[in-house]
Structure formats: structure tokens, C-alpha cells
MOPAC internal coordinates of N, CA, C and O (Angstrom, degrees):
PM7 1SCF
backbone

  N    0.0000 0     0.00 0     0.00 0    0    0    0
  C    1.4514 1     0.00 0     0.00 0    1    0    0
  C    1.5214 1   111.03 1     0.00 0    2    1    0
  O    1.2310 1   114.26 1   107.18 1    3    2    1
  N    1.6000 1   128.48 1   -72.82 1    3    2    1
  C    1.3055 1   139.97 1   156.97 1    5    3    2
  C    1.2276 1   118.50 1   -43.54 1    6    5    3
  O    1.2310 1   112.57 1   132.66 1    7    6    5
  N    1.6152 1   131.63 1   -47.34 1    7    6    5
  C    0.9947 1   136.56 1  -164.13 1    9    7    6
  C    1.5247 1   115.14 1  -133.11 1   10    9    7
  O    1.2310 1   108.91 1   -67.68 1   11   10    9
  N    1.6467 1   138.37 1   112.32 1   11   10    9
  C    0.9645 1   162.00 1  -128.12 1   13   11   10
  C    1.8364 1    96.14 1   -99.16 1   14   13   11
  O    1.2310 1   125.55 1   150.52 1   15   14   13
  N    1.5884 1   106.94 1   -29.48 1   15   14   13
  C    1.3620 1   116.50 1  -166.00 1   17   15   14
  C    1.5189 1   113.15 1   -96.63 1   18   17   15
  O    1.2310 1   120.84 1   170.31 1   19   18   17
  N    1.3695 1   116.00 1    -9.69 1   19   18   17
  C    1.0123 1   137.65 1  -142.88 1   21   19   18
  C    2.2048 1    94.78 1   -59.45 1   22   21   19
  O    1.2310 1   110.21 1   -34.87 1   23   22   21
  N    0.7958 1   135.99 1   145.13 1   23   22   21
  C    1.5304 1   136.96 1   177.31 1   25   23   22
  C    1.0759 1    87.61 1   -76.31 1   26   25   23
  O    1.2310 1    98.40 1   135.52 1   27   26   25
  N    1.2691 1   156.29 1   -44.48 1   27   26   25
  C    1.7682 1   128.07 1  -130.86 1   29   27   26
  C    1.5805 1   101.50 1  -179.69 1   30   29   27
  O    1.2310 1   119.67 1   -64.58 1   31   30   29
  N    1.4171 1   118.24 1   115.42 1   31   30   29
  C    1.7649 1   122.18 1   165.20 1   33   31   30
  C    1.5060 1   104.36 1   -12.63 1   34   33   31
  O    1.2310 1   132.19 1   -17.70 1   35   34   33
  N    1.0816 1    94.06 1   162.30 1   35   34   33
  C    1.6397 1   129.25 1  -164.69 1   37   35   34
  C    1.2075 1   114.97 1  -130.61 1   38   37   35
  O    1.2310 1   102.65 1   -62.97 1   39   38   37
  N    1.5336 1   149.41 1   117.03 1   39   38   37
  C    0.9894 1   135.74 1   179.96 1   41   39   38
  C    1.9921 1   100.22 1   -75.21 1   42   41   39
  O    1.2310 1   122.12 1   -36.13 1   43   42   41
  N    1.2210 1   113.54 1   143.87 1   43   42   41
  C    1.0503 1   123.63 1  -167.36 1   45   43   42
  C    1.8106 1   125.81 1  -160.49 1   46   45   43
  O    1.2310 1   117.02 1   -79.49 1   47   46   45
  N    1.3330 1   123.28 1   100.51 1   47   46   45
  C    1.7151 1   132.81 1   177.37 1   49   47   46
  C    1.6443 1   106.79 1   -92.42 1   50   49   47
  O    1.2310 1   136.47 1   -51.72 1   51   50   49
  N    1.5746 1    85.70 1   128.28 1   51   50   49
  C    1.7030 1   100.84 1   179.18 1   53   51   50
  C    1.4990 1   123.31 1  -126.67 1   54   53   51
  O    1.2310 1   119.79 1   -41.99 1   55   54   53
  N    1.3518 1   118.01 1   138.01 1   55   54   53
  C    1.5944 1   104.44 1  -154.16 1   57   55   54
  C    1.4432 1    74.83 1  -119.71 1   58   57   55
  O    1.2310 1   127.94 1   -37.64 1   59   58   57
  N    1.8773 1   102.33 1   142.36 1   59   58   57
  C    1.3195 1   112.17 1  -173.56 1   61   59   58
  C    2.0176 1    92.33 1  -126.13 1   62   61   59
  O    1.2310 1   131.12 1   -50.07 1   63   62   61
  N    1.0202 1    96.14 1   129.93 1   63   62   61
  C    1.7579 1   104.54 1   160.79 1   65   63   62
  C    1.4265 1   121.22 1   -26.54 1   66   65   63
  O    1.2310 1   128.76 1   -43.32 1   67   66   65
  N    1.3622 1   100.73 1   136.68 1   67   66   65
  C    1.9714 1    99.79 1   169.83 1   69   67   66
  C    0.9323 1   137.46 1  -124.67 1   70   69   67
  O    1.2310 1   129.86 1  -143.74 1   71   70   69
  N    1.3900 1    98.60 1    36.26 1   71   70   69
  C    1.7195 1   137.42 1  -163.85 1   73   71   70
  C    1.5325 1   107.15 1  -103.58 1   74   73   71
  O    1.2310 1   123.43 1   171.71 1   75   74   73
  N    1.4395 1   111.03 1    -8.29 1   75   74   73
  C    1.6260 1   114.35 1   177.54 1   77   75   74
  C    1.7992 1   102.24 1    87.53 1   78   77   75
  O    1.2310 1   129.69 1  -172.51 1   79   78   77
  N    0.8110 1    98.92 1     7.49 1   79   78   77
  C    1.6432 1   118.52 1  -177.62 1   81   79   78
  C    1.7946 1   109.28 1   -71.43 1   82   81   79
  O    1.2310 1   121.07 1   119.93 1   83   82   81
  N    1.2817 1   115.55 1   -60.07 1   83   82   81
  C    0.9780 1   151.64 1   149.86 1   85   83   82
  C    1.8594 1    81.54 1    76.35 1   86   85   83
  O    1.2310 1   124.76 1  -131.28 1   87   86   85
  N    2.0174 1   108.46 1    48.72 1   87   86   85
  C    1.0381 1   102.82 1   125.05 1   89   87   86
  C    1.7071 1   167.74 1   -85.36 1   90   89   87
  O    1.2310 1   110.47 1    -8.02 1   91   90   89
  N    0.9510 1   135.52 1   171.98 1   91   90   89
  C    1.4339 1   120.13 1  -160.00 1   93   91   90
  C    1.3700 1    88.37 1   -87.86 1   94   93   91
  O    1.2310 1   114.83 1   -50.98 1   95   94   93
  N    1.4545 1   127.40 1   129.02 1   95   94   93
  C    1.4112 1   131.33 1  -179.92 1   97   95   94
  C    2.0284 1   112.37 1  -114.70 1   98   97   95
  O    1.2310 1   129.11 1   154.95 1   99   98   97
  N    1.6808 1   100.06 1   -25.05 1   99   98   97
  C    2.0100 1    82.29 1   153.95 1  101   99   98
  C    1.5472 1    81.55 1  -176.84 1  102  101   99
  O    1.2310 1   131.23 1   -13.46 1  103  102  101
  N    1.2902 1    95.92 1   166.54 1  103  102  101
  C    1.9109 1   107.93 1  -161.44 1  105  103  102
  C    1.5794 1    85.16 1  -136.46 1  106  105  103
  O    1.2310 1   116.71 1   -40.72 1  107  106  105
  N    1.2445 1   123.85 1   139.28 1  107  106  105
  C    1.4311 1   133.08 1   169.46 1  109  107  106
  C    1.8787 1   114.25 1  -127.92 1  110  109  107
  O    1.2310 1   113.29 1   -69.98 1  111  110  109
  N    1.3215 1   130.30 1   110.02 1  111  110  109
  C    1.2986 1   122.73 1  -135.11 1  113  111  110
  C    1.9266 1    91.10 1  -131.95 1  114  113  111
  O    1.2310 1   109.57 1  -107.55 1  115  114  113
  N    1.0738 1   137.16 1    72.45 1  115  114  113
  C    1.5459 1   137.02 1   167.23 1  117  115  114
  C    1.8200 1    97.85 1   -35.08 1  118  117  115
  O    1.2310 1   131.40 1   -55.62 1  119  118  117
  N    1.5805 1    95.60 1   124.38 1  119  118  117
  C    1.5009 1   104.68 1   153.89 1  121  119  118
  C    1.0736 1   132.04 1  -137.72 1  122  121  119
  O    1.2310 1   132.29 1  -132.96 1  123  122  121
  N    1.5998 1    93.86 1    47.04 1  123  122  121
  C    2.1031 1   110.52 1  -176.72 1  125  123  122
  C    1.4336 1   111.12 1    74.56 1  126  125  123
  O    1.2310 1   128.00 1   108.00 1  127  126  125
  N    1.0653 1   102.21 1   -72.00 1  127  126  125
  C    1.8433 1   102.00 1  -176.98 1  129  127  126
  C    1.5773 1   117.44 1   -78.21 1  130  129  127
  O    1.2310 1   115.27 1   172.74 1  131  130  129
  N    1.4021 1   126.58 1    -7.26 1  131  130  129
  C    1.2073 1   134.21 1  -172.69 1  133  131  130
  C    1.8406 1    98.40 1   173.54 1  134  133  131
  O    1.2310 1   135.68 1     2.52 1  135  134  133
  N    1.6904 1    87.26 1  -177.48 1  135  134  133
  C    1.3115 1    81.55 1   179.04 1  137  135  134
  C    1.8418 1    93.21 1  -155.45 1  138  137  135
  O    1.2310 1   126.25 1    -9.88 1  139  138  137
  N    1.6854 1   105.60 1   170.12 1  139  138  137
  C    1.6829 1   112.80 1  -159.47 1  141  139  138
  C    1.5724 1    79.04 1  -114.24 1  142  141  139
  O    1.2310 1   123.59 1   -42.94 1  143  142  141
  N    1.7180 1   110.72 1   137.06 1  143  142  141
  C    1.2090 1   118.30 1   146.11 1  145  143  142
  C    1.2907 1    99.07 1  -119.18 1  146  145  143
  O    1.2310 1   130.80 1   -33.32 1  147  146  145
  N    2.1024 1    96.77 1   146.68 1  147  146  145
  C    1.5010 1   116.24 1   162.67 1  149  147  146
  C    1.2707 1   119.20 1  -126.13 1  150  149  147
  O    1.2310 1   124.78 1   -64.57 1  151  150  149
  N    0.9918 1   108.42 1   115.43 1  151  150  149
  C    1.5419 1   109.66 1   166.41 1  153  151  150
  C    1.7993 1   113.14 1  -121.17 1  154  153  151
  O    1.2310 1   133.79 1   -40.85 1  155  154  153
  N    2.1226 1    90.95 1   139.15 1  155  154  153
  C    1.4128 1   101.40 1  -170.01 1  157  155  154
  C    1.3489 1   122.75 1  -115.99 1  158  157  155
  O    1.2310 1   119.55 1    -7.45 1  159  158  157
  N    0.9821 1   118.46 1   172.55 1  159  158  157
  C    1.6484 1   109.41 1  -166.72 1  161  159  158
  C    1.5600 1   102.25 1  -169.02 1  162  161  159
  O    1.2310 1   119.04 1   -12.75 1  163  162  161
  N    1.4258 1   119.45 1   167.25 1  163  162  161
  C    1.6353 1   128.88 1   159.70 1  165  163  162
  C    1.7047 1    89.25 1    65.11 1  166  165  163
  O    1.2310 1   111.74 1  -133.25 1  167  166  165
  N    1.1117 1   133.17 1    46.75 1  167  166  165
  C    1.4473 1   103.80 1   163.27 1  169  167  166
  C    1.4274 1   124.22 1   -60.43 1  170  169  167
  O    1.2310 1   131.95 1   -19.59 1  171  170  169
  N    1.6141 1    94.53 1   160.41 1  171  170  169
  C    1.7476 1   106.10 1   172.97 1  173  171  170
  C    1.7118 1    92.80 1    81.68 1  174  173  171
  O    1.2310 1   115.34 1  -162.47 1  175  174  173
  N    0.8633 1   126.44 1    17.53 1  175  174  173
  C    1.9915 1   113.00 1  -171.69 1  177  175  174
  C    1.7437 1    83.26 1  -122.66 1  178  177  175
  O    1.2310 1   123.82 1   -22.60 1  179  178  177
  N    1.4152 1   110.28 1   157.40 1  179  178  177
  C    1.4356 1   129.41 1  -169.80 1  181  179  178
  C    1.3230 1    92.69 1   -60.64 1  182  181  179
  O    1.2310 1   116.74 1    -6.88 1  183  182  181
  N    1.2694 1   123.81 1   173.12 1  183  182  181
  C    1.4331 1   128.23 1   145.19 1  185  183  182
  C    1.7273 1   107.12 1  -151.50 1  186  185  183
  O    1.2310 1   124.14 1   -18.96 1  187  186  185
  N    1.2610 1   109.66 1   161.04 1  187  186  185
  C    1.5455 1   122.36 1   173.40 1  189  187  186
  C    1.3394 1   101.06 1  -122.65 1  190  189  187
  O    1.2310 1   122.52 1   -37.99 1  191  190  189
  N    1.6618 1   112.78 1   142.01 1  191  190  189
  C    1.0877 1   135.37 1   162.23 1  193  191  190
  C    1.3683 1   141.11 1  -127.16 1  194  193  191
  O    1.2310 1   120.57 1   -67.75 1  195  194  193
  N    1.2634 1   116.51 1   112.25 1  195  194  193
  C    1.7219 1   105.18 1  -141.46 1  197  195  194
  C    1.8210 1    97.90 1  -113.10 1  198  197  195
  O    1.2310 1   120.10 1   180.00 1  199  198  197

């Protein structure tokens, strides 16, 4: 999902909007040793990523 290189699926839960939006509102992604939460918000507004 995150990573294109990744060797092997990821178990991974994704919460989608219910606003008809059918934006991605937070992605939770297990990668054995830890795991990535995302949660999104403000679409369409700039963002920086450093």
C-alpha cells in the first residue's frame, strides 16, 4: 500500500468517508515490527511534507 517495494502484503484497515466523498479518512497498515497510522482530513488544502 505505502510501499511499492514492499516483498509481501500487509495486513491493512481503511476507513473510507460517508459523505459520498468516498474519501480516504485514516489507513492503519501492520508491518510486524510496528505499525503506520494515517489519518486524513482538510482535503484539497496545500500540504508540506518534510
Amino acid at each position: 500500500m505505502l510501499d511499492p517495494g514492499a516483498k509481501s502484503a500487509r495486513p491493512a484497515t481503511v476507513w473510507i468517508a460517508q459523505d459520498g466523498s468516498h474519501h480516504l479518512v485514516r489507513a492503519s497498515i501492520d508491518l510486524g515490527s510496528g505499525s503506520i497510522q494515517l489519518t486524513q482530513s482538510k482535503w484539497n488544502e496545500p500540504v508540506n511534507v518534510d
